[in-house]
C-alpha positions in Angstrom: -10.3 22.4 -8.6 -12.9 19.5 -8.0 -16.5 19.7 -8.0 -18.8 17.2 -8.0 -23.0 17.0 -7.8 -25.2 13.8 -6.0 -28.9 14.2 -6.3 -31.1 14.8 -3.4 -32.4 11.5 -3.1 -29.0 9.7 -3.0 -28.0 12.8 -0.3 -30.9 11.7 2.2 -30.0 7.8 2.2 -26.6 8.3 2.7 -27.7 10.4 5.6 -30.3 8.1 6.9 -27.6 5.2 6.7 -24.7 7.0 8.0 -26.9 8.5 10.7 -28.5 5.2 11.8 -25.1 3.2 11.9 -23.6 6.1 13.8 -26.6 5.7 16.6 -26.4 1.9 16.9 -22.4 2.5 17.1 -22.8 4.9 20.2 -25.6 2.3 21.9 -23.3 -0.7 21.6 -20.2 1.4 22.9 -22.4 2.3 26.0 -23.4 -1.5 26.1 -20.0 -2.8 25.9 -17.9 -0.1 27.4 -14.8 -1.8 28.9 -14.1 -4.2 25.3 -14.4 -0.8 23.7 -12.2 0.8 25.2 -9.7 -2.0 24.9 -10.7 -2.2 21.2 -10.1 1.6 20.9 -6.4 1.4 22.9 -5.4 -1.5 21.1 -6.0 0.6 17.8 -3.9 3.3 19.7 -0.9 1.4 20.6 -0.3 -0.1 16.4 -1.0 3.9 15.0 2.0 5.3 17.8 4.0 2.4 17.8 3.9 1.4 14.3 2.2 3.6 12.0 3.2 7.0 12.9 6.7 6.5 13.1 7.0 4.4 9.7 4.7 6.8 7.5 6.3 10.3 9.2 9.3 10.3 7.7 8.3 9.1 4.4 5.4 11.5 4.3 7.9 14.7 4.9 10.5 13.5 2.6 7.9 12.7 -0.5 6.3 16.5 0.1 10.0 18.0 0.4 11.6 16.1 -2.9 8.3 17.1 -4.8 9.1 20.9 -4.3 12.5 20.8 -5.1 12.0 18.8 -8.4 13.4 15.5 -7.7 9.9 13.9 -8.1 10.1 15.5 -11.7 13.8 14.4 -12.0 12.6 10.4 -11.4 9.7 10.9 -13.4 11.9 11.7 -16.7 13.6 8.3 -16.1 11.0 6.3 -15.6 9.2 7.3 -18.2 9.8 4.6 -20.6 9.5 1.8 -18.5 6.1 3.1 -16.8 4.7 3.7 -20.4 5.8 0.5 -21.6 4.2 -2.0 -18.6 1.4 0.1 -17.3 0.5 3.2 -20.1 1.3 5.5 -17.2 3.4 8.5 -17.7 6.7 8.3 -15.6 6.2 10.4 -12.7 4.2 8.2 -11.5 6.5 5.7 -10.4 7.9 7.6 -7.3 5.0 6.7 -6.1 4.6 3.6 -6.9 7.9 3.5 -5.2 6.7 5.1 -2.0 3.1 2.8 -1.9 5.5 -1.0 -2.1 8.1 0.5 0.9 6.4 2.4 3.4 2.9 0.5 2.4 -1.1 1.4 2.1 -2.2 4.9 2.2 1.5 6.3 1.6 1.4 5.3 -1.7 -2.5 7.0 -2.0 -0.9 10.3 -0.7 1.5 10.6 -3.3 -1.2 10.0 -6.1 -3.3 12.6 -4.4 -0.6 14.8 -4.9 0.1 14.2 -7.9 -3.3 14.7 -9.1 -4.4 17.7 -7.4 -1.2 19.5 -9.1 -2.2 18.2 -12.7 0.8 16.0 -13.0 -1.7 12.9 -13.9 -5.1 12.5 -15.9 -8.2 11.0 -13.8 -7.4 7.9 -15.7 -4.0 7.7 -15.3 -4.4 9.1 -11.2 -7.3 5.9 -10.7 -4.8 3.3 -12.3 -1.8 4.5 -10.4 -3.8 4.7 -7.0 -4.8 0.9 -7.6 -0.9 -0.6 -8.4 0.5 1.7 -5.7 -1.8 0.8 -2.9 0.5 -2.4 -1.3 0.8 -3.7 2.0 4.7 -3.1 3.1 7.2 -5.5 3.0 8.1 -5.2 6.7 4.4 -6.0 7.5 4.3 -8.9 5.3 7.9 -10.7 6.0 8.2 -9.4 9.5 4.7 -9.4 11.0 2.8 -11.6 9.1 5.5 -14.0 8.4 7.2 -14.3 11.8 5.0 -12.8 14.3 1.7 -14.2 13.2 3.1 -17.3 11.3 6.5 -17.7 13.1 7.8 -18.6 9.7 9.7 -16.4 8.3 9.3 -17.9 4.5 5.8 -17.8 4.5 5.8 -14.2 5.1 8.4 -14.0 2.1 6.2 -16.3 -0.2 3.3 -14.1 0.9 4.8 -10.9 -0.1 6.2 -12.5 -3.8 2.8 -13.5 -4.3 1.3 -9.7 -3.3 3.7 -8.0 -5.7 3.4 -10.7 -8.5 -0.5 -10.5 -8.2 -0.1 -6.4 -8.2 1.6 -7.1 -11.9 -1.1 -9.3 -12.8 -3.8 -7.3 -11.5 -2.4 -4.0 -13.8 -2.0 -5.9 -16.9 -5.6 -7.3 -16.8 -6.4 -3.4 -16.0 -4.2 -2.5 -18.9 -5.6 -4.6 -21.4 -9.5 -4.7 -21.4 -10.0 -1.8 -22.8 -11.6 -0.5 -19.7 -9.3 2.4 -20.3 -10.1 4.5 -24.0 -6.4 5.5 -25.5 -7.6 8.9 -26.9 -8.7 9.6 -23.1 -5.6 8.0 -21.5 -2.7 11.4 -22.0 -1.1 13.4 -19.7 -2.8 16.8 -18.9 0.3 18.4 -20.4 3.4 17.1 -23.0 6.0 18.7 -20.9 8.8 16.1 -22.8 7.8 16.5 -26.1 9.8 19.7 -27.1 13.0 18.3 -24.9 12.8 14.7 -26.7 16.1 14.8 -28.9 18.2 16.4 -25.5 19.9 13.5 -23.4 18.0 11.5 -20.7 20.0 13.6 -18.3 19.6 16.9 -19.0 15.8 16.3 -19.8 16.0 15.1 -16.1 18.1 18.1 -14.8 15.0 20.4 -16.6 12.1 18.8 -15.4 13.9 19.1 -11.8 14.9 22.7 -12.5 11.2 23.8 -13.8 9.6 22.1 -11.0 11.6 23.8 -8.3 10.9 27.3 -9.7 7.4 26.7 -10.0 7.0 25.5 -5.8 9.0 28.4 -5.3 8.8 27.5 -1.6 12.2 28.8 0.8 13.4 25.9 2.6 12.0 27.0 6.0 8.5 27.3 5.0 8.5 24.0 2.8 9.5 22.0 6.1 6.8 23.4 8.7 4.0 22.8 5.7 5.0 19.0 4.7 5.3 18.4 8.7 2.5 20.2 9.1 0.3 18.1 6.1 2.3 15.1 6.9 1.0 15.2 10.5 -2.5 15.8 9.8 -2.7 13.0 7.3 -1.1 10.7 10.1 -3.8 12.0 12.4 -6.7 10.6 10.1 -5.4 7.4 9.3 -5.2 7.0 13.3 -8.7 7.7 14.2 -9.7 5.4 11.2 -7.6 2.6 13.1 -9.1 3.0 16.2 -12.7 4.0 15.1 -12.5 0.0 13.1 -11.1 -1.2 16.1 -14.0 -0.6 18.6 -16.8 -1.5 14.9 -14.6 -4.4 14.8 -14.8 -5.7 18.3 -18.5 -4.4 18.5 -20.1 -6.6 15.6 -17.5 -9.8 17.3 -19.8 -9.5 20.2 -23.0 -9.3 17.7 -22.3 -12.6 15.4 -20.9 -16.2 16.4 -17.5 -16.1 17.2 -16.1 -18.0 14.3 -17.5 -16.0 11.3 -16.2 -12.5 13.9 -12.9 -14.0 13.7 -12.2 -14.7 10.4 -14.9 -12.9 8.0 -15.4 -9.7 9.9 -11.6 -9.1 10.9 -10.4 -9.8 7.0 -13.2 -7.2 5.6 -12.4 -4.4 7.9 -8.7 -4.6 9.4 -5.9 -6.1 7.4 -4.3 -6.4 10.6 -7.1 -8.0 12.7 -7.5 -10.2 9.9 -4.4 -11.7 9.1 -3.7 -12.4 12.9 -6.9 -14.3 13.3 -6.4 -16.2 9.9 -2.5 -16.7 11.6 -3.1 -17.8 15.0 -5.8 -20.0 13.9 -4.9 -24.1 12.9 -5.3 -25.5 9.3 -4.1 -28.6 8.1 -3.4 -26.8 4.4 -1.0 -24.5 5.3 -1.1 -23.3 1.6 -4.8 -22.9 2.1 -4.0 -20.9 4.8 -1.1 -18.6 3.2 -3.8 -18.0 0.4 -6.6 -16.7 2.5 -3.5 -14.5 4.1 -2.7 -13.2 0.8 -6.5 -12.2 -0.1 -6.9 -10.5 2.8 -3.4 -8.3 2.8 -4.5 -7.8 -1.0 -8.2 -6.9 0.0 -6.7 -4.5 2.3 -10.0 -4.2 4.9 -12.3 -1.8 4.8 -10.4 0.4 7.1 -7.8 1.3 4.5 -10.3 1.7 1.8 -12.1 4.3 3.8 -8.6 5.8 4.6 -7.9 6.2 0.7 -11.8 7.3 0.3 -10.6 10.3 2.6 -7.3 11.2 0.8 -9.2 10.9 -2.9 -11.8 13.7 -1.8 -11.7 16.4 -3.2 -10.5 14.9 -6.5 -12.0 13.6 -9.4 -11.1 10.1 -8.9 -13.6 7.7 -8.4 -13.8 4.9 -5.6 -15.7 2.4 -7.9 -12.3 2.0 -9.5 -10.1 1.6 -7.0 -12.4 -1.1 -5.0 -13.0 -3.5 -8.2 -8.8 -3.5 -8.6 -8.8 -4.2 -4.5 -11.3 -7.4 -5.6 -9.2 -8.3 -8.8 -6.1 -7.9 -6.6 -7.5 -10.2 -3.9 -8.9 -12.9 -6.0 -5.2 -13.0 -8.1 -3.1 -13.1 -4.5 -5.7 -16.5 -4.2 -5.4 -18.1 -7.0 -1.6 -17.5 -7.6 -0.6 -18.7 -4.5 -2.0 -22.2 -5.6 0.1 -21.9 -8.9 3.3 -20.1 -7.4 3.5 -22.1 -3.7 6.2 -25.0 -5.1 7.9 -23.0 -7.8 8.4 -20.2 -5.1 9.8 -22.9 -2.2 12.2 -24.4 -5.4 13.7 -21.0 -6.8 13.9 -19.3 -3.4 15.4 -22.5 -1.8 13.1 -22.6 1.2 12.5 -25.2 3.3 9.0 -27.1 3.0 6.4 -25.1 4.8 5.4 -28.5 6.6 8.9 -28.5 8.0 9.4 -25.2 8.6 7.4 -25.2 11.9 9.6 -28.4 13.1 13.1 -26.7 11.7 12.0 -23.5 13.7 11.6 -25.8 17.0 14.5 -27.2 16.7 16.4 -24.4 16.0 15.2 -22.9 19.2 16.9 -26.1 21.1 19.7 -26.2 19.0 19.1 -29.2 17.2 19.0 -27.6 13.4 19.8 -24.7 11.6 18.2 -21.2 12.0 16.8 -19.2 9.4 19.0 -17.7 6.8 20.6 -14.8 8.2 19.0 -12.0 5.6 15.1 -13.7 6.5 16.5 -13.4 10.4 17.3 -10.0 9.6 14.1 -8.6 8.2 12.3 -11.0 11.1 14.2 -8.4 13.7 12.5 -5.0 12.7 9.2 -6.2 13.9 10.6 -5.7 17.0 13.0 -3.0 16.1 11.6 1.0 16.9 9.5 2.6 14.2 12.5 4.8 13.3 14.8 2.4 12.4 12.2 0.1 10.4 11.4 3.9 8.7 15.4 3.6 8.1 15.5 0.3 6.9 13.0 0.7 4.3 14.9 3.6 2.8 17.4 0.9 1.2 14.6 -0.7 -0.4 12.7 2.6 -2.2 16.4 3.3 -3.9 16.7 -0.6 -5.3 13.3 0.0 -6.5 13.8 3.1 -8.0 17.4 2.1 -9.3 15.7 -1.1 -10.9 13.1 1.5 -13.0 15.9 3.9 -13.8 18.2 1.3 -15.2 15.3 -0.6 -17.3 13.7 3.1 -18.7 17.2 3.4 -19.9 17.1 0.4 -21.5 13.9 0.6 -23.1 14.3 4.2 -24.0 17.7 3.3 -26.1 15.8 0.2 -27.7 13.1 2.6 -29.1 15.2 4.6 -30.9 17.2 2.7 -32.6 
């Protein structure tokens, strides 16, 4: 569908570099094979134990609800609202659903999809991709917040501040005109001629016309989105564990202090926000902010991993790495400007007491976190099915929230 020239010149430097990194990748594994090996397990153990299970289901089930319309279905209901805050059309918010629950590249997937079916524009596809790549909520709340931080609350002020900067990040996108109107439609006006039916039957249309055109019987459509599901799965974990052992390889190449914070923030969200966790500041909001700019930076690992699902389409990567920088630098500064009003609406304990209410807590001498923060803190050490099951909850508030606010807008506009 896609095609796409590069001159000669730019061909044979992107050769010579790839080539030459490649080389000094393969000397230093041979120089340092017992830390690369550990590198490359430890990459091994989060993709099965985490990854795999998490994204699998969510993967399948996106694929499956596409062919039999519901994608389309969702898409007629958001519509308003998505217009309204973003100029996107409203199909697009299923996977902006998918990209805040199951997290970064589930969310790329679906605007792959999306594209390569001519469901977006390339302008609409490159805005979409950049508000729908999000670190989970699990990661940010449960890992982040109680395994690297062991407070729970920072993880929650940390994932406020990633969603609130996503906002802020689209409506700077939104509004600078980087974005010509004329340019910004929808490949095709499939709502146009349907506009004076009701919301629901426009819904019960789209759904209807979308399933006819799949066409797919139920058997085949399962063994392909397992099939494309698992393949997808498959790259994102040899990206893991390739970053792993490049990670761990340039460690043993610079000083150990700018390996463990630069280096692990740029390439692996993961790596980076346990260094920047484990390690001792005496700002703790200094040290949620750097947290944030990393999660919303994303690593290098994950851009590469989107680079890999946009190929083959026309979207372009330029795009989607100057939101990653906007995104980052907003998760920053907003920390700063959100940390007290967050700790006073959320009623949270001060984060320099946190640590000391934890401890005692642990002896029994104070209270333990509330019981909904405890309960999120649990899946991190919960199986990758039932975090995959718990997140479910949260993609249908998400979507009910749209749903009920395109209503809302759509009945204001008309009357």
């Amino acid at each position: 569908m896609f095609s796409f020239r590069t001159s000669p010149a730019s061909q044979r430097l992107s050769t010579l570099i790839m080539g030459g990194s490649a080389v000094l990748l393969v000397l230093c594994i041979i120089a340092y094979p017992d830390k690369s090996f550990q590198a490359s397990l430890q990459g091994l153990k989060v993709w099965w134990t985490i990854i795999f299970p998490a994204l699998l289901p969510f993967l399948i089930l996106s694929e499956m609800l596409k062919a039999y319309g519901w994608v389309h279905g969702i898409g007629v209901l958001l519509d308003p609202f998505m217009r309204t805050l973003f100029r996107l059309p409203g199909i697009g918010g299923w996977a902006w659903s998918v990209g805040w629950t199951a997290g970064y590249p589930a969310g790329a997937e679906a605007v792959v999809r999306l594209r390569r079916d001519n469901e977006l524009s390339r302008l609409e596809a490159e805005r979409l991709l950049g508000l729908t790549h999000a670190a989970s909520p699990i990661f940010m709340i449960a890992v982040v917040g109680v395994g690297f931080l062991q407070q729970a609350e920072l993880g929650l002020v940390i994932a406020v501040v990633h969603w609130v900067s996503s906002f802020f990040m689209m409506f700077i996108v939104r509004w600078t005109g980087a974005y010509h109107p004329a340019a910004d439609r929808l490949p095709i006006r499939r709502t146009a001629p349907d506009a004076p039916k009701p919301l629901w039957k426009r819904m019960l249309q789209a759904m209807e016309q979308a399933h006819r055109r799949d066409g797919r019987a139920f058997g085949r459509l399962l063994g392909e989105s397992v099939t494309s599901s698992v393949q997808t799965l498959m790259m994102i974990g040899g990206y893991i564990m390739m970053f792993s052992v490049i990670v761990q390889v340039l460690r043993i190449a610079v000083p150990q202090e700018f390996g463990a914070y630069l280096l692990n923030g740029l390439f692996e969200v993961n790596l980076g926000a346990y260094s920047l966790g484990s390690a001792t500041f005496r700002s703790p909001l200094f040290q949620t902010a750097l947290i944030g700019a990393v999660i919303a930076w994303s690593g290098i690992s994950a851009h590469l991993q989107v680079h890999s699902l946009t190929r083959g389409t026309d979207l372009r990567y330029s795009r989607f790495f100057l939101m990653r920088l906007l995104h980052a630098a907003s998760a920053f500064l907003l920390t700063f400007i959100l940390w007290h009003p967050l700790h006073s609406l959320l009623r949270l304990a001060p984060p320099e007491q946190a640590a000391f209410r934890l401890l005692d807590a642990e002896n029994g001498l104070g209270e333990a976190p509330s019981s909904w923060i405890q309960s999120l803190a649990d899946l991190a050490s919960a199986p990758g099915w039932l975090q995959s099951l718990a997140l479910v909850p949260v993609l249908c508030i998400l979507l009910l929230i749209g749903m009920t606010l395109s209503l809302f807008i759509g009945r204001w506009k008309r009357t």
